[in-house]
Structure formats: C-alpha cells, structure tokens
C-alpha positions in Angstrom: -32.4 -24.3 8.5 -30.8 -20.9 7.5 -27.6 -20.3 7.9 -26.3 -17.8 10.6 -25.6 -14.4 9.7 -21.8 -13.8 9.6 -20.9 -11.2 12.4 -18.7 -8.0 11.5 -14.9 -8.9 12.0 -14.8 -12.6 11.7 -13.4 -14.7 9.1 -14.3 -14.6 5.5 -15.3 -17.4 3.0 -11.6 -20.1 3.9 -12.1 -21.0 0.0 -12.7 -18.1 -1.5 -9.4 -15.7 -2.3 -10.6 -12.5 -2.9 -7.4 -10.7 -3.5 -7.4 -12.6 -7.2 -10.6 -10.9 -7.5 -9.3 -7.6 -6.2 -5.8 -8.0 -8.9 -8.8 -7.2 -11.7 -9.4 -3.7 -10.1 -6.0 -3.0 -10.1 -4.9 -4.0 -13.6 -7.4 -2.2 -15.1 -6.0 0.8 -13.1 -2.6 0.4 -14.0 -3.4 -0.5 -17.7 -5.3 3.1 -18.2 -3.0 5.4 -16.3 -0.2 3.6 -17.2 -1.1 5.6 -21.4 0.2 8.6 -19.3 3.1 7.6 -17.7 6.0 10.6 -18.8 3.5 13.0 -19.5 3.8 14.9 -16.9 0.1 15.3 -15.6 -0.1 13.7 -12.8 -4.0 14.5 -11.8 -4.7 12.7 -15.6 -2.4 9.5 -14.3 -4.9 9.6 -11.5 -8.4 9.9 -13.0 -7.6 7.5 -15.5 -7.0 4.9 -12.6 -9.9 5.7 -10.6 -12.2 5.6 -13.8 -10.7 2.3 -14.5 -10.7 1.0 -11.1 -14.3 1.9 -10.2 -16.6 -0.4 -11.9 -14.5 -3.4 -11.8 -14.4 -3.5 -8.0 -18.3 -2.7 -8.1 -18.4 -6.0 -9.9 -16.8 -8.0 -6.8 -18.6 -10.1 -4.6 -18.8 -7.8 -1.4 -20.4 -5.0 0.6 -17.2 -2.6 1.0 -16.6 0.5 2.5 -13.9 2.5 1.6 -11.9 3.5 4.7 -8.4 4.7 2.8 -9.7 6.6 -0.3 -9.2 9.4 -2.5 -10.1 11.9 -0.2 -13.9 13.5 1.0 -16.9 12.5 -1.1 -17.1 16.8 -2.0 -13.2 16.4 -3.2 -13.2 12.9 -4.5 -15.6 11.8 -7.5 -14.8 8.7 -7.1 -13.8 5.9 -4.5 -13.9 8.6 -1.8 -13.6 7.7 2.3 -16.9 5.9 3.2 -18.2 4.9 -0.3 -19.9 1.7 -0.8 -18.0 -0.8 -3.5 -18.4 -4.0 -4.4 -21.7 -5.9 -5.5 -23.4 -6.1 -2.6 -23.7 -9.9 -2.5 -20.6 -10.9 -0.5 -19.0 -10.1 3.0 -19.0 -7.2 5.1 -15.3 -5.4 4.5 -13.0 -2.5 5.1 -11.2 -1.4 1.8 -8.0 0.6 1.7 -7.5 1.9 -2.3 -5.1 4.1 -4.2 -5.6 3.7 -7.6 -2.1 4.7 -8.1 0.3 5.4 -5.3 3.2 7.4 -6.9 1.1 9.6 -9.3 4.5 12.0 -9.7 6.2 8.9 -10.1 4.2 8.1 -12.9 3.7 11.5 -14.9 7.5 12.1 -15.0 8.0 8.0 -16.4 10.1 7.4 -12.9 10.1 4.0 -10.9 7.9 2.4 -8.1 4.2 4.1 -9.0 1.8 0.9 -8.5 -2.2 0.9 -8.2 -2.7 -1.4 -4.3 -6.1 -2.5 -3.0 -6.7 -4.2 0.2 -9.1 -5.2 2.4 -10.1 -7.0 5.9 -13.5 -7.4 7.6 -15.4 -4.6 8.3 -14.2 -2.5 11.4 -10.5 -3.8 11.2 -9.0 -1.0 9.5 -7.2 2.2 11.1 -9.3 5.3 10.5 -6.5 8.2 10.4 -9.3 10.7 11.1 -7.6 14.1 10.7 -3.9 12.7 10.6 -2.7 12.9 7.4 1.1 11.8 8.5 2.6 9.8 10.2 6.8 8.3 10.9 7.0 5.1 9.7 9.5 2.2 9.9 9.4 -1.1 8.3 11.6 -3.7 8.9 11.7 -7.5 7.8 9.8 -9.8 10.4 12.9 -11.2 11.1 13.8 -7.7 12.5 10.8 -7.4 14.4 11.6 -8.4 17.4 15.2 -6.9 17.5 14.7 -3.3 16.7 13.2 -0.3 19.1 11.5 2.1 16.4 12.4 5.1 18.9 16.1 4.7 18.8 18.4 6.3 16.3 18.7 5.4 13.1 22.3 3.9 13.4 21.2 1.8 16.5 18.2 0.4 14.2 20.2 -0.3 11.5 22.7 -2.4 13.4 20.7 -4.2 15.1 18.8 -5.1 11.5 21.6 -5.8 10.0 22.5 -8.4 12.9 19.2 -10.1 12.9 19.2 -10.6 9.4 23.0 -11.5 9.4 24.6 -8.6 6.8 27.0 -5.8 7.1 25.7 -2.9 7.8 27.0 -1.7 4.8 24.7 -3.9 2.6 21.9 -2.9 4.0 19.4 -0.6 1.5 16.8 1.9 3.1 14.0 3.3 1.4 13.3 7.3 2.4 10.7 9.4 0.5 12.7 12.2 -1.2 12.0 15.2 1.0 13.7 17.9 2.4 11.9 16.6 5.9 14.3 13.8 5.5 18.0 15.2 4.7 19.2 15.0 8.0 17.7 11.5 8.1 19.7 10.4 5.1 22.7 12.0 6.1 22.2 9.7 9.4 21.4 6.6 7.1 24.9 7.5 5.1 27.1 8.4 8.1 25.8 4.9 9.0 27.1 3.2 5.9 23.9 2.2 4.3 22.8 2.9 1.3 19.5 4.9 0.6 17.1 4.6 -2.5 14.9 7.3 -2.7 10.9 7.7 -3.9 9.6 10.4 -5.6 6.7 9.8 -4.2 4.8 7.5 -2.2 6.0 5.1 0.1 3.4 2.0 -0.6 5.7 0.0 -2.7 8.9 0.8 -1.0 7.1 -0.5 2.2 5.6 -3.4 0.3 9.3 -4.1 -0.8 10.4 -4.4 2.4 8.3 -7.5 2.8 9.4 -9.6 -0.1 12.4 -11.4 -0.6 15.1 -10.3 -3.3 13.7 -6.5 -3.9 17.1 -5.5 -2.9 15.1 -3.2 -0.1 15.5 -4.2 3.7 13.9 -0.9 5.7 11.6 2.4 5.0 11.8 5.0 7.3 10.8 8.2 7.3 7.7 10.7 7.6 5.0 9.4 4.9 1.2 10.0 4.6 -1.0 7.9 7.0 -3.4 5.9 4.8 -0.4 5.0 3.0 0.8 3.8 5.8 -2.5 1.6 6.0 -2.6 0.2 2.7 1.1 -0.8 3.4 0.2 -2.8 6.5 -2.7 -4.7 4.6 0.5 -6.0 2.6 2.3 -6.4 5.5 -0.3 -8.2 7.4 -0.3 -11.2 3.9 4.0 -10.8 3.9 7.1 -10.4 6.1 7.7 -7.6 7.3 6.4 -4.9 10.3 5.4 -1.7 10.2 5.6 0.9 13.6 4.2 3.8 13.0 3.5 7.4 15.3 1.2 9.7 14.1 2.4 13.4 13.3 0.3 16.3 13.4 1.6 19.5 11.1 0.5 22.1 13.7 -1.1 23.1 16.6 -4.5 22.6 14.7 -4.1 19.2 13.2 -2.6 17.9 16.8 -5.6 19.6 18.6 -8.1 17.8 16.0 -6.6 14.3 16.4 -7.1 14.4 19.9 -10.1 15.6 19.8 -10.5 12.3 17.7 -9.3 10.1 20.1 -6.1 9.0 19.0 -2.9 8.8 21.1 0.1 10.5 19.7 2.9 9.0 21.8 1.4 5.5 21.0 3.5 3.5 18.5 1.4 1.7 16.1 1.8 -1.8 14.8 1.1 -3.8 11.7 -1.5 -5.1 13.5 -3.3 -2.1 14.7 -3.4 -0.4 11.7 -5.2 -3.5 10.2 -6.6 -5.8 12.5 -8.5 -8.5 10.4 -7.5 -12.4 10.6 -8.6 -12.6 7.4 -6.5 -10.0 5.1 -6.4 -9.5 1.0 -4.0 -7.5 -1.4 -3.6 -7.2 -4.7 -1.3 -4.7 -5.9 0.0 -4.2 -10.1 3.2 -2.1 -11.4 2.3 1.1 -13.3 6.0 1.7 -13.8 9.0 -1.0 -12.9 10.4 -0.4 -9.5 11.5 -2.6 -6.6 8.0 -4.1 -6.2 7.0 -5.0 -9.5 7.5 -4.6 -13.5 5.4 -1.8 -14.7 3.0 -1.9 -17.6 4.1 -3.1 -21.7 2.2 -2.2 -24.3 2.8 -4.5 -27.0 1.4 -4.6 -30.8 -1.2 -7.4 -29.6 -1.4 -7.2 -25.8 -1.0 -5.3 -22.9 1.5 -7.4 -20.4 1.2 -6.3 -16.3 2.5 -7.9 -13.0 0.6 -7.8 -10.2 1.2 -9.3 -6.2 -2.1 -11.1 -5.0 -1.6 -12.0 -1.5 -4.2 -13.2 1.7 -3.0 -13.4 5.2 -5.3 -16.5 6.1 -3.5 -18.5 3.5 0.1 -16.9 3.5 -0.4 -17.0 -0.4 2.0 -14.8 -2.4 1.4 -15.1 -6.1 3.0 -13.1 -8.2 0.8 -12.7 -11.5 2.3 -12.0 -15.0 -0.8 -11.4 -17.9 -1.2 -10.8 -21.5 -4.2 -9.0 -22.1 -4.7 -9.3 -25.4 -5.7 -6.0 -27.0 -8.8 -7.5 -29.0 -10.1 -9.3 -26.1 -9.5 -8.0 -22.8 -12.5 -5.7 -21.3 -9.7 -4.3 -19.4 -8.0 -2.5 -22.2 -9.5 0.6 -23.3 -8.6 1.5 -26.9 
C-alpha cells in the first residue's frame, strides 16, 4: 500500500531535524567569507558565502524554494528569490537565506555578521513582494503579551522592563546605526536604557533577543523586510516575538505593495511572517557578536559556532566544531 502524498504545509518528518543539516550550509559560508573579514570588500565577504553555501544545501534532503534570497534571478547568481535548492528527494519547503547578514560588518572586522538559513513547509513563509522595509520590534516572549508595538518607545520599554522584572535602566536595545534612527535613540537614552548599535543587519541582534544571557532584551527600529523574515524563522524555534509594519520609501513603493495585496496599517506577527508548525534554523558566527563567536582559524583547524534550532522540538543546540584543515570538505585551502 503506498504511502500518501504529504500535502503542502503540514508537518515534516517528527524524527528527522533538518536544521543540523541546514548548520552545514552555513559553516561552510561563514568559513569562506570569514578569509575576508577586515578587508574591506564587502561584495567579496558575500560571494564567497554564497559560493560556499550553494552546493552544500543542494546536497540536503528537500525540494526548497527560496522565498528570502539574494535578490532577482537577473541580479543574483546565486540563491536568488524562487530558486530550487536542496536535492530534490525530501519535503516540500520555504527557505529564507542570507549567506551572511552583516556583509559591512564583516569587511571592516566589526561584530554580529553571521550566515542564517531557515525554513518551514512550503507556502508558510511571508513573501515581502515589493517591500523592502519594514519597523520592527522584538521583545522576549515574556514581553509578549505586555507591550503595544504602537506606543512610544518609553511606554514599551517600561512595560518590558516590568514583565521581565529589571530596571529600566538595565535594559539593552539593539537599533541599526542609521541616521533614520537618531531621534529613536535619543528616545531609548532619555529613557535610561542603553543602546548597542549594528553596523549592519539586524538578523542577529533580533536572534539575540530570543536567547537567554546575550546581554540583548529588544530591537527596534526600521530594518529590511526579509531580514525581518529570517529573524522570525528563529523566533518561531526561540523566545522571543517579532511585530512588524511594513514601510514603503515613496509614493511608488507604497502604490506597488498595494497593488500586491498587502495591508500597511496591519501589524505583523512572528507568526505571520512564518507560519509553519514545523520550523528549522541554523545560523553560524562570521565575526563574534551577541549571537555567536565568529570564525578561528587555527594552524590545524578551522573552529565555528553555530545555533541549530526547530520549533516542533523546542531544540536549541548550540554547536562548537573543529574542522580540521586536512579533512574537512568545508574548508577551502
């Protein structure tokens, strides 16, 4: 008797973790770019990673389509928006990639730059369409509940610092460094928090948010919008909530995403920007930050630390590996 074809959005295999499969893609993408970190060429941080990345997730057991990628096939060589990945063999998925978020970050040898995969069953994830930004704020899932992500930023911050039980004062919120945000900061200051600031992207500060002891407790701020949904495929396997409202840049943009179908007074949820029961990450440091330790080269081995979680399971593991330089088909020589 044949088995029954599994349908599009329902659970994947209970005993199989993908997201350990999906930490190979993005060690291999943190190893390579990670031989350009301080260079200052960002765009060679990038290709690296992608060339990396690629075939290793081609060798995964799944029929993928990229839904957060590296941009249009005609801009993209490589993991671009609606490219088929994996090996064909496995389930039907939705995959959200940057094969390194924080590619400035990176080039100029500064904190937080990390290469993120995730991915739900397919026709879970958000498609952003034409909206390249959006406002984000994400808060502990003890905060949840307690916070309206339309107030002002001191009215958030208290009432996140009450559900969590800390001063005010001890609370630390990630913003993108931007000159969009200075007024923002100023706010978060006035407040009596503290604020660390990103170069540039917002995955792993988001990510941070989630995981206890990173010494982050909120993002906010105006950040790109498949950022946004690679940060909710984390938040979806951790603790922590995202709300998000789109933001057009003009008249153009806000006219397109209309036309698109998408509500721009609607504020978005973890949940709606990944919708899957069944939700894998795997994420590895490129350069130490809040998330995780960045890359080592050593005289034998190459030493990374990677986050492979899956929502199912609530399974966090965080992953320290010695490739050793002889042996590893991950390091390129």
């Amino acid at each position: 008797m044949s088995a029954e074809p599994r349908r599009p959005g329902t659970a994947l295999d209970p005993d199989r973790n993908l997201a350990l499969e999906l930490v190979r893609a993005t060690e291999a993408a943190a190893i390579s770019s990670a031989r350009y970190v301080g260079r200052g060429d960002k765009n060679q941080v990038d290709q690296a990673a992608v060339d990396a990345m690629r075939p290793v997730l081609g060798t995964v057991g799944m029929s993928g389509v990229v839904v957060i990628g590296e941009g249009e096939k005609d801009e993209a060589p490589m993991l671009f928006n609606g490219e088929q990945v994996g090996d064909g063999s496995g389930p039907e998925v939705d995959i959200a990639v940057d094969p390194v978020d924080g590619t400035s970050a990176a080039a100029k040898g500064l904190p937080d730059a990390v290469a993120v995969v995730g991915l739900s069953e397919r026709g879970t994830m958000f498609d952003p369409g034409p909206c390249v930004y959006m406002h984000k704020l994400v808060v502990p899932g003890a905060a949840a509940g307690a916070v309206d992500p339309e107030a002002p930023i001191a009215d958030v911050l208290a009432a996140v610092a009450r559900a969590l039980g800390k001063r005010q004062e001890d609370l630390t919120v990630a913003v993108l460094d931007r000159p969009r945000h200075a007024e923002l900061v100023a706010d978060i200051r006035r407040a009596g928090a503290a604020v660390r600031s990103l170069l540039d992207g917002d995955v792993a500060g988001a990510i941070a948010v989630g995981q206890p002891d990173s010494g982050v407790d909120l993002l906010v701020g105006v950040g790109g919008t498949p950022e946004g949904v690679i940060a909710a495929c984390a938040l979806r396997c951790s603790d922590g909530e995202l709300f998000g409202r789109l933001q057009p840049r003009d008249d153009g943009e806000r006219a397109a995403a209309l036309d698109f179908g998408h509500d721009l007074d609607r504020i978005l949820t973890t949940t709606d920007l990944v919708s899957g029961d069944d939700v894998f990450f795997g994420a590895t440091g490129v350069t130490t930050g809040a998330l995780l330790r960045g890359v080592r080269f050593q005289r034998d081995a190459v030493v990374t630390q990677s986050l492979s979680m899956r929502s199912r399971s609530g399974a966090i593991r965080v992953i320290e590996t010695r490739h050793d330089r002889s042996r590893s088909n991950l390091i390129r020589h």
